[in-house]
RONU-420184 format. One record per residue (C-alpha): residue in three letters; x, y, z. Coordinates in steps of 0.5 Angstrom, whole numbers, plus 500, padded with zeros to 3 digits. Layout:
<sites>
ALAXYZ...
</sites>
This chain:
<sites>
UNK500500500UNK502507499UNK500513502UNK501520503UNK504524509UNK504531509UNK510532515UNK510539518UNK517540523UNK516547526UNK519550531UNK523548537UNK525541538UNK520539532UNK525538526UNK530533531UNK523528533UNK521529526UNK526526525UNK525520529UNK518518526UNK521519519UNK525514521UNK521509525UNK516509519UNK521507513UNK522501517UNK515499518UNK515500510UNK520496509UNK518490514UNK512490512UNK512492504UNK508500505UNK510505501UNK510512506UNK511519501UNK513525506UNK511532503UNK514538508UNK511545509UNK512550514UNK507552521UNK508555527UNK514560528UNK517557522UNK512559517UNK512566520UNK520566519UNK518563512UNK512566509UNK510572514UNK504568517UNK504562521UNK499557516UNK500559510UNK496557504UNK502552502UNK500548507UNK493549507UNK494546500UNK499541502UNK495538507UNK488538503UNK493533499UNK495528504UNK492522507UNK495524514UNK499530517UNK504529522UNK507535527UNK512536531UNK511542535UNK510550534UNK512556539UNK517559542UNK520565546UNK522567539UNK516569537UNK512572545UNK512579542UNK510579535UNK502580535UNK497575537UNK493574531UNK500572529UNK502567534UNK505561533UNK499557536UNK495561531UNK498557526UNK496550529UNK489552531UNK487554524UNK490548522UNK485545527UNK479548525UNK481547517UNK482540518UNK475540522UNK479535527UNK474536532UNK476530536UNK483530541UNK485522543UNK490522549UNK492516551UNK495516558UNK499510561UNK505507565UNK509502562UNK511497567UNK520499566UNK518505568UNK514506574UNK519508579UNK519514573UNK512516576UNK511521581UNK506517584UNK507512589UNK507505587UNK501504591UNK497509587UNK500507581UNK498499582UNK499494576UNK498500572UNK494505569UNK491506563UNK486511561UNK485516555UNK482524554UNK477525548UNK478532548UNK474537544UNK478540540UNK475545535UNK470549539UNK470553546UNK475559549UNK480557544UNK476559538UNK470563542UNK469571541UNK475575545UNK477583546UNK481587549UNK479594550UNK477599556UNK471600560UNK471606564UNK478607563UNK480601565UNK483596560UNK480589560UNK479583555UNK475578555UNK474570551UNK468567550UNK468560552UNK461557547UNK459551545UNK452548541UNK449541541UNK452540536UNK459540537UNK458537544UNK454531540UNK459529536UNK464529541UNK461526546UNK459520541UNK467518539UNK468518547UNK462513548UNK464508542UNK472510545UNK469507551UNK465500547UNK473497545UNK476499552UNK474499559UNK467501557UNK466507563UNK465515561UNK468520566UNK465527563UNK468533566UNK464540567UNK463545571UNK456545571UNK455548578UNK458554575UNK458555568UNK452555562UNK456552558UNK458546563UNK450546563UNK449544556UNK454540555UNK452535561UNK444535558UNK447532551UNK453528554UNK447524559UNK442524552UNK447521548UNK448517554UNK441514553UNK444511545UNK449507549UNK446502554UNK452498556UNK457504558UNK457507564UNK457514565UNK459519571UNK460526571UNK466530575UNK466537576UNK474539573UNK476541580UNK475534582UNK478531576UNK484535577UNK485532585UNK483525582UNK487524576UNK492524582UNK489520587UNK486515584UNK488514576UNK486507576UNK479509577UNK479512569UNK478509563UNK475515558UNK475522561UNK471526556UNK472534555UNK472542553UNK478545550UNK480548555UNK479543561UNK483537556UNK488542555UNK490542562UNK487536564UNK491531560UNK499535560UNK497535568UNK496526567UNK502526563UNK507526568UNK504520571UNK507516566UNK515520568UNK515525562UNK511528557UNK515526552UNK512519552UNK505521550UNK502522543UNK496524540UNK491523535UNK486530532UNK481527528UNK475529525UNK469526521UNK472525514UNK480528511UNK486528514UNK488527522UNK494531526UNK497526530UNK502531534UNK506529542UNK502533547UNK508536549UNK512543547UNK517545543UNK521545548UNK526551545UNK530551551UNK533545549UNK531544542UNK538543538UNK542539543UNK539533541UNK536530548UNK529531547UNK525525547UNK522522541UNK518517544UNK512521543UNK513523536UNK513516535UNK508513537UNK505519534UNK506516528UNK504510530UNK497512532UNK497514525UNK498508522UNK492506527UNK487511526UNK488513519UNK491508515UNK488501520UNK495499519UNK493495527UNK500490526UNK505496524UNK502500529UNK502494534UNK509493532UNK512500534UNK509500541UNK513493543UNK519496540UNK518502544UNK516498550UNK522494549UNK527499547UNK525502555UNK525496558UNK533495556UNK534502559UNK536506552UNK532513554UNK533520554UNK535524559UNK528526561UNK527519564UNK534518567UNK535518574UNK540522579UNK547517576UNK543513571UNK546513563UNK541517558UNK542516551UNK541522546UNK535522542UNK539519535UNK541513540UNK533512542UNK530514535UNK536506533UNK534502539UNK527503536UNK529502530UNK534496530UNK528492535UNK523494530
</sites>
């Protein structure tokens, strides 16, 4: 099989994990007899420093061409003063919504070499945690109305956290079927008690609820989300989110596996091309010294291998590369205990691809 991928490096440390994807994909072609095209363009502060905006119509044009897209990470202090229309991260958003990938998958777990990693205790931690985010990712404070001006004289501003039925229904649906093939339990996270927004997003949640008789369904205020997430992960199977809400919540659950340089993520939406990025930052601070940790990226790639092409088997096979590559100790410095040997993010991107 043949199949076109639309690969975007962008800023920080994007271009060193990229790298490492690029790599792992052309030994699973190789392995198992599929052909991957990588078409490049420019996003974020690249494509500001490039072509003046921070998505162009190259990129638009490109994607729209493409059977996935793959993303390294945009932002950086580089960019902090330029207008905000012009952002870096008004670049990814506009990519988002252009994709209308609506739907954010965050895997969150521990692999077993790995749990002394975990800021956690191993009592709270037990034979392990496995849950995931299904995130809305289109809609919200992100994408609501927003202003800056004066009111009597005093500067202020404001954003607009908004949502219809519509775009709640769609979302709560991929939670519900998520949930059918995992541990068949739906924590949808609100502010209900607060917010009208909260308000309609748990009438729809619990009426699409209804079409679903087999999973279970709790509700959870974010606040609590936030102290449960830590105190008790094990309980979770998916955790169903706004914008805003997921953004926080999952970067908070990152750290449970050791670093947020493990974790990937999938933006698909109803038809097109899916985003599949790592959760985590550009990291300009140590972007260029060749020790960010590409694990992220990669299985990144692996769940697009999954969710866009059904390839099961190849993606299967790159977690069990991962899987082992950590269990014989071969990781980046973000994982490395105090004395530990860790390996440069070239040595990891090798091991992967060697057991592959």
């Amino acid at each position: 099989m043949e199949y076109n991928i639309c690969m975007l490096p962008g800023d920080g440390v994007g271009p060193e994990i990229l790298k490492g994807a690029e790599a792992v994909l052309d030994a699973v072609g190789q392995k198992f007899d599929h052909k991957f095209n990588y078409n490049f363009g420019y996003i974020g502060g690249d494509a500001i420093d490039n072509t003046g905006v921070p998505f162009p119509d190259e990129t638009r044009d490109l994607i729209d061409k493409s059977d996935a897209v793959l993303l390294g990470a945009v932002g950086g202090y580089k960019w902090d003063t330029i207008p905000n229309h012009l952002r870096p991260e008004k670049g990814l958003l506009a990519m988002r919504k252009h994709l209308e990938a609506f739907s954010n998958i965050r895997p969150v777990g521990v692999y077993k070499s790995l749990v002394d990693r975990s800021p956690l205790k191993s009592e709270i931690i037990g034979d392990g945690v496995d849950f995931c985010f299904v995130r809305e990712l289109t809609g919200g404070i992100y994408f609501g109305e927003r202003f800056t001006g004066e009111k009597d004289g005093i500067e202020y501003a404001y954003d607009k956290e908004e949502y219809n039925v519509v775009e709640i229904d769609r979302i709560a649906r991929i939670a519900f079927e998520t949930a059918k093939v995992r541990g068949q339990r739906v924590t949808s996270v609100d502010k209900m008690n607060v917010l009208d927004s909260s308000k309609l997003w748990r009438k729809t949640v619990e009426k699409v609820a209804l079409e679903y008789k087999d999973i279970e369904l709790n509700h959870m205020y974010v606040d609590n989300a936030a102290m449960q997430i830590i105190k008790n992960p094990r309980q979770f199977d998916v955790i169903l989110t706004n914008n805003i809400f997921g953004d926080i919540l999952s970067d908070e659950a990152s750290v449970i596996g050791g670093s947020i340089g493990l974790l990937p993520s999938a933006s698909i939406g109803s038809e097109g091309a899916g985003l599949y990025e790592p959760i985590h930052g550009s990291a300009p601070d140590i972007a260029g010294k060749g020790i960010a940790n590409p694990i992220g990226m990669i299985r990144s790639a692996a769940m697009m291998l999954k969710y866009s092409f059904d390839l099961m088997e190849e993606a299967d096979a790159i977690e069990t590369a991962i899987e082992k590559t950590l269990e014989e100790k071969v990781y980046t410095c973000d994982l490395a205990l105090e004395g530990e040997k860790s390996y440069r993010t070239d040595d990891v991107i090798r091991k992967i691809v060697e057991l592959l």
